[in-house]
C-alpha positions in Angstrom: -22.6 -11.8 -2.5 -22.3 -9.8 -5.8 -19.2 -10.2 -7.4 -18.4 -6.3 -7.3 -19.0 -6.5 -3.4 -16.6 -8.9 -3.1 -13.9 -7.2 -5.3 -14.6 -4.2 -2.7 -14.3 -6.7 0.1 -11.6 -8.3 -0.5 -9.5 -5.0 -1.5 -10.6 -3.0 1.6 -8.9 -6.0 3.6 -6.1 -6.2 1.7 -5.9 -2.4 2.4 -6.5 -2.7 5.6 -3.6 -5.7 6.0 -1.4 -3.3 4.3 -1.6 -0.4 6.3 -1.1 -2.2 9.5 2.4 -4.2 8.3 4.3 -2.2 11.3 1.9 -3.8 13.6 -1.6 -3.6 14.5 -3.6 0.0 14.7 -4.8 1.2 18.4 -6.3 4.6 18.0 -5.1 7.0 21.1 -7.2 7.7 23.6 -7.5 11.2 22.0 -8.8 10.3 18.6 -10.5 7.5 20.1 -12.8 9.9 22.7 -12.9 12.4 19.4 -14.4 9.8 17.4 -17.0 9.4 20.2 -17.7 13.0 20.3 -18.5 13.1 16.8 -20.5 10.2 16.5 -23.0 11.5 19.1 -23.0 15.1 17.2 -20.7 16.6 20.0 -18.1 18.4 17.6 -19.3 18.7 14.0 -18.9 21.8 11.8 -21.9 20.6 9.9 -24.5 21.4 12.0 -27.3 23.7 11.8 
């Protein structure tokens, strides 16, 4: 692994630690059925 990849690595997981210090993240069932929508091309405002 590339020494830049790493850096990146290791400071998205620090970030990632960071932001869950209150406990750990569970998306609601809301965002988390959104998220679906969007990833099969159900809700985007960039389509054509």
């Amino acid at each position: 692994m590339s020494d830049s990849l790493e850096e990146n690595q290791k400071a998205w997981i620090y970030a990632v630690n960071l932001n869950q210090i209150d406990g750990a993240y569970h998306p609601s069932a809301l965002l988390t059925a959104m998220m679906k929508d969007e990833i099969q091309g159900g809700i985007s405002l960039l389509k054509k």
